[in-house]
C-alpha positions in Angstrom: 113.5 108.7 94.6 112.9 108.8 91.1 112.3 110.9 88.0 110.6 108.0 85.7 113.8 106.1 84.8 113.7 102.6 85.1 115.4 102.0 89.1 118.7 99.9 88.1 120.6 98.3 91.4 122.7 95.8 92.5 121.4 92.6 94.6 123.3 90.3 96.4 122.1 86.8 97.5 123.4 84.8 100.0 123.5 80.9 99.4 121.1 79.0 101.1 122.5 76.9 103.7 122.6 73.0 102.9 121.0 70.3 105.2 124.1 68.6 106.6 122.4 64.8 107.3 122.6 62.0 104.0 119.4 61.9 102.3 117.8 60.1 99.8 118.0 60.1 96.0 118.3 58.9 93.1 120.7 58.6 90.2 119.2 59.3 86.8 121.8 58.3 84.9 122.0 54.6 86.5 118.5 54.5 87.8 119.5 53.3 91.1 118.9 55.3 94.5 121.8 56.2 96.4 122.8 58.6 99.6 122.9 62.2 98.8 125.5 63.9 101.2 126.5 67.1 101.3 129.9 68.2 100.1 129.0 72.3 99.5 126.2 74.2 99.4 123.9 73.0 95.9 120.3 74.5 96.2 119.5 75.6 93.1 115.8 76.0 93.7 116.7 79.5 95.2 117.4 80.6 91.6 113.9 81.2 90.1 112.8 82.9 93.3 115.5 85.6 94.5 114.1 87.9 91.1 110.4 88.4 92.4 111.2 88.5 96.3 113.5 91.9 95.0 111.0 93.1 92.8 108.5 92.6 95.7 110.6 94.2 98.1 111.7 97.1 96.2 108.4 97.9 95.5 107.4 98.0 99.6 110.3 99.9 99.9 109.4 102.4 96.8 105.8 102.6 98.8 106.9 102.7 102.5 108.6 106.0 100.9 105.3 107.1 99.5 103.3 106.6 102.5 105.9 108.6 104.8 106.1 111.3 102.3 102.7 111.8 102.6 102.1 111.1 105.9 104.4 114.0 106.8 102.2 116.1 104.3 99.6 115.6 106.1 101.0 116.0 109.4 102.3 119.1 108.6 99.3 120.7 107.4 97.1 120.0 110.2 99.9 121.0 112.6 102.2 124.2 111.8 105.1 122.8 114.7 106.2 120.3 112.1 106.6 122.4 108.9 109.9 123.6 110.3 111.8 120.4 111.1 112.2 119.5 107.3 111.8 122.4 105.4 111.1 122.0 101.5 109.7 118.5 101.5 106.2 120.4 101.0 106.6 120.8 97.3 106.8 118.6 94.3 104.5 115.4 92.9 103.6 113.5 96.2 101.7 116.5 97.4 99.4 116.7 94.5 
């Protein structure tokens, strides 16, 4: 998957969907509350928390690789049928 680089991709979030009843708020720069309706989509909470849920799942994904690697290592040593469906995977670093 890698030779030591650091992994560089492309993520795309989609925008979290907007609770369509009026709700209530308050207006800082008046003080006073009001009736927040929606007009589009404005959750900006989502911000801080899309760059660890990636990290976190890039990493189970980087590990789910790892443990089928060497799951099929494994499997094929202690059974010869299943060296032959994927020959070559036998060799390199995960096998150490």
């Amino acid at each position: 998957m890698s030779n030591g680089e650091n992994l560089v991709m492309r993520v795309t979030v989609k925008p979290t969907p907007t609770i369509s009843k009026d709700q209530d708020s308050v207006d800082m720069l008046a003080m006073e509350e009001k009736k927040l309706a929606a007009i589009t989509r404005r959750d900006i909470s989502i911000l801080p928390r899309w760059c660890p849920v990636g990290e976190a799942m890039v990493a189970m994904a980087i590990a789910d690789a790892l443990f089928m690697a060497r799951g099929w290592y494994g499997i094929s040593r202690m059974d010869p049928k299943w060296e032959d469906m994927t020959p070559g995977r036998d060799t390199g670093e995960y096998t150490k």
